[in-house]
ROVEXVO-133731 format. One record per residue (C-alpha): residue in three letters; residue number from 1; x, y, z. Coordinates in pm, 1 decimal. Each point is the difference from the previous one (the first is absolute). Layout:
BEGIN
   vokol   gumar          x          y          z
     ALA     NUM          X          Y          Z
...
//
This chain:
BEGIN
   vokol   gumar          x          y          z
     UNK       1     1906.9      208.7       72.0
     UNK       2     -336.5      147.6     -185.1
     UNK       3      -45.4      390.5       11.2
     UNK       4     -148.7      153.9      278.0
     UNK       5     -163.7      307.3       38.5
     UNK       6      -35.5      182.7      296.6
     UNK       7     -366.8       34.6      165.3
     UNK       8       -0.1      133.2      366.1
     UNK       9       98.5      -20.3      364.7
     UNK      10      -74.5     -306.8      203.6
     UNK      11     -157.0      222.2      262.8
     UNK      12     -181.6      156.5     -241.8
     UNK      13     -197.3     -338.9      -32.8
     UNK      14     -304.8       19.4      259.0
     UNK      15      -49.5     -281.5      228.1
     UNK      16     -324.6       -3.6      -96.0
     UNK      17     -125.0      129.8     -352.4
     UNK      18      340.9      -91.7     -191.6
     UNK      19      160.1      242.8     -334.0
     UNK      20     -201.6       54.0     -282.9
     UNK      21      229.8      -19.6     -362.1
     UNK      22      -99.5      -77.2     -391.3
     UNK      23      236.1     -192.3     -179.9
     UNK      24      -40.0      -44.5     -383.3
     UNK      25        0.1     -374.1     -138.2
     UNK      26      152.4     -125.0     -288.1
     UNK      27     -347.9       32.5     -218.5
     UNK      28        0.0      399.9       71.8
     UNK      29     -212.3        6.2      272.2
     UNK      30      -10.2       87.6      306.9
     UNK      31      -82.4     -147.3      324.1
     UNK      32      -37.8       99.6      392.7
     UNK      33      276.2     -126.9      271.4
     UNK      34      -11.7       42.9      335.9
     UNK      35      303.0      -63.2      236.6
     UNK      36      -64.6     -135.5      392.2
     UNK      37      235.4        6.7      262.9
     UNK      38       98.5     -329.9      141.0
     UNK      39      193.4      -89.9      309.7
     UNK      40      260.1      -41.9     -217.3
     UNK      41      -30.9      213.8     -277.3
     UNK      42     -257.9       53.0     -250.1
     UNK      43     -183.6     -156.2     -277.0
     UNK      44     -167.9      101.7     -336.6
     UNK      45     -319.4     -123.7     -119.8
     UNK      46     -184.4       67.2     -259.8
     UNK      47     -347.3      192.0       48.4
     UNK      48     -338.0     -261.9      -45.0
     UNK      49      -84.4     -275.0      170.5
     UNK      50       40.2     -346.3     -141.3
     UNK      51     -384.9      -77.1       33.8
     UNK      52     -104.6      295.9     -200.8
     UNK      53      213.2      223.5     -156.9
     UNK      54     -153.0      314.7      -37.9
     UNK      55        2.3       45.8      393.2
     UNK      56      279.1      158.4      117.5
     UNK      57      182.6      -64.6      341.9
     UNK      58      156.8      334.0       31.6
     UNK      59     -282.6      313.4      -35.9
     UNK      60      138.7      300.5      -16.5
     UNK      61     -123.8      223.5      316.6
     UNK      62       12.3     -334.7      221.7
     UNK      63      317.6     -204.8     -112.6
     UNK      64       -7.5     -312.5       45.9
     UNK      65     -170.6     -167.8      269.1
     UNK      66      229.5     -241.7      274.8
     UNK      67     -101.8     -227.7      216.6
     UNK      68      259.7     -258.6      232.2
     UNK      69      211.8        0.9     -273.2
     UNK      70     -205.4      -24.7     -302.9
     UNK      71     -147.3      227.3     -286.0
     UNK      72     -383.8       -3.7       11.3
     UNK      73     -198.7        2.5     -307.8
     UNK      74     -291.5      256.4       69.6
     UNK      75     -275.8     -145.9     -237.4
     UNK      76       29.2     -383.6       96.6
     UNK      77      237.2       10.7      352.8
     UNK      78      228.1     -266.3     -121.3
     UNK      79      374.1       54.9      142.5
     UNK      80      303.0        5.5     -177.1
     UNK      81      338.4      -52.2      216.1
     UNK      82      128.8      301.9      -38.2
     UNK      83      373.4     -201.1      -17.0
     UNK      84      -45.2     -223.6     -253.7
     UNK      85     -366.2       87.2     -159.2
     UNK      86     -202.4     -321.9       56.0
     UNK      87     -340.9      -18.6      105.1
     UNK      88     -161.2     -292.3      147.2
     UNK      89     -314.3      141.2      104.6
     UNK      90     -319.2      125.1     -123.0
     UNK      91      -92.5       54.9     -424.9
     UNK      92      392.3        6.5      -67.0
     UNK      93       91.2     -281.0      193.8
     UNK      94      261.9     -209.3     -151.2
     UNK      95      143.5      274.2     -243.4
     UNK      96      324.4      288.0       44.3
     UNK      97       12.6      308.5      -62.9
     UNK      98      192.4      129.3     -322.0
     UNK      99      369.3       91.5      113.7
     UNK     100      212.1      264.1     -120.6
     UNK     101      356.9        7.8       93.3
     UNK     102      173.8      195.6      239.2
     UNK     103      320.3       90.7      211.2
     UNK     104       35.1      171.1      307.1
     UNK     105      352.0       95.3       58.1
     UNK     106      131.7      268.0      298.8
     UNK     107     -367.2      116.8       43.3
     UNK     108      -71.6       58.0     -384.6
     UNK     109     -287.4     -209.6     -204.3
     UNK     110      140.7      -69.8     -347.3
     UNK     111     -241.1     -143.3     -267.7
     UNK     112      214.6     -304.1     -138.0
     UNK     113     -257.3     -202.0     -177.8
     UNK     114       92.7      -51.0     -386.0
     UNK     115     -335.7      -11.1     -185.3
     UNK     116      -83.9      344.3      134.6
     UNK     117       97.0      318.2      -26.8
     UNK     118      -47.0      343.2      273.8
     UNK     119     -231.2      226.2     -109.1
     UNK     120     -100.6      218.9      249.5
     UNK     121     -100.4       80.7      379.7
     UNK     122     -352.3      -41.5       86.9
     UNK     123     -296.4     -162.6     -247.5
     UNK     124      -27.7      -82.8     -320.9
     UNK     125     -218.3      257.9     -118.2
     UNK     126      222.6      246.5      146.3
     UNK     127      286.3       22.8     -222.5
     UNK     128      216.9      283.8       18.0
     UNK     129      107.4      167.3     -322.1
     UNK     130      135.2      293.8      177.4
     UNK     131     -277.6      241.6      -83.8
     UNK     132     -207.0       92.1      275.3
     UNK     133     -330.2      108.2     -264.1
     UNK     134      -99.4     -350.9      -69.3
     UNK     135     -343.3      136.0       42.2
     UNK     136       24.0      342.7     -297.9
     UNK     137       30.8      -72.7     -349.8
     UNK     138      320.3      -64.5     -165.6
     UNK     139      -54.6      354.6     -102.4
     UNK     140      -68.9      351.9      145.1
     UNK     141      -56.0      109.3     -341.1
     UNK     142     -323.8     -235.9      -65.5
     UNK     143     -226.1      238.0     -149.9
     UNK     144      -29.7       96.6     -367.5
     UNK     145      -21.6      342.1     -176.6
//
């Protein structure tokens, strides 16, 4: 059995609008998850479409958008089983969304997936270091004498 890492509550998965996480791949960087609840559980995917990657199917402030079952892409409408990821419809027709691996066990979501690792809650650019100044300079002694 491959490490797991704890991420959060089943319930506190949306039905609609999923769990935003960034996981850090083997290269150093970082990348977007979000989770989705299923009828059975949940599933990880990764954060861009398969047509083009740069557009992102979970926005923070809306989540990501469901429809019968499926996660809509907002630029080109194509829809992604939310289950297994495959889209047969629209500008990403034929291709699946990028997995990442997960377990839900007693009503916890564990991130199981080898190739990645946890790196925080929330989006990438929103890493926290434990210092809530991530706006000041490193130092409150920045001026010279």
């Amino acid at each position: 059995m491959s490490p797991r890492t704890h991420l959060t509550s089943a319930e506190d998965v949306p039905e609609q609008g999923g769990w935003l996480f960034t996981v850090e791949e083997a290269d150093g960087s970082r990348q977007e998850v979000f989770l989705v609840r299923l009828a059975d559980g949940t599933a990880a995917w990764k954060n861009y479409c398969q047509h083009e990657t740069d557009q992102e199917l979970y926005r923070e402030g809306v989540g990501t958008v469901m429809r019968d079952g499926g996660i809509v892409c907002p630029r080109h409408g194509s829809v992604f089983d939310a289950a297994t990821g495959y889209c047969d419809n629209g500008e990403a027709a034929g291709s699946t969304l990028a997995e990442v691996d997960v377990t839900e066990e007693l009503g916890e979501v564990y991130l199981t997936d080898d190739d990645v690792t946890f790196s925080h809650a929330g989006p990438a650019d929103a890493a926290d270091d434990g210092d809530d100044d991530d706006d000041l300079p490193d130092s409150t002694s920045h001026l010279r004498f």
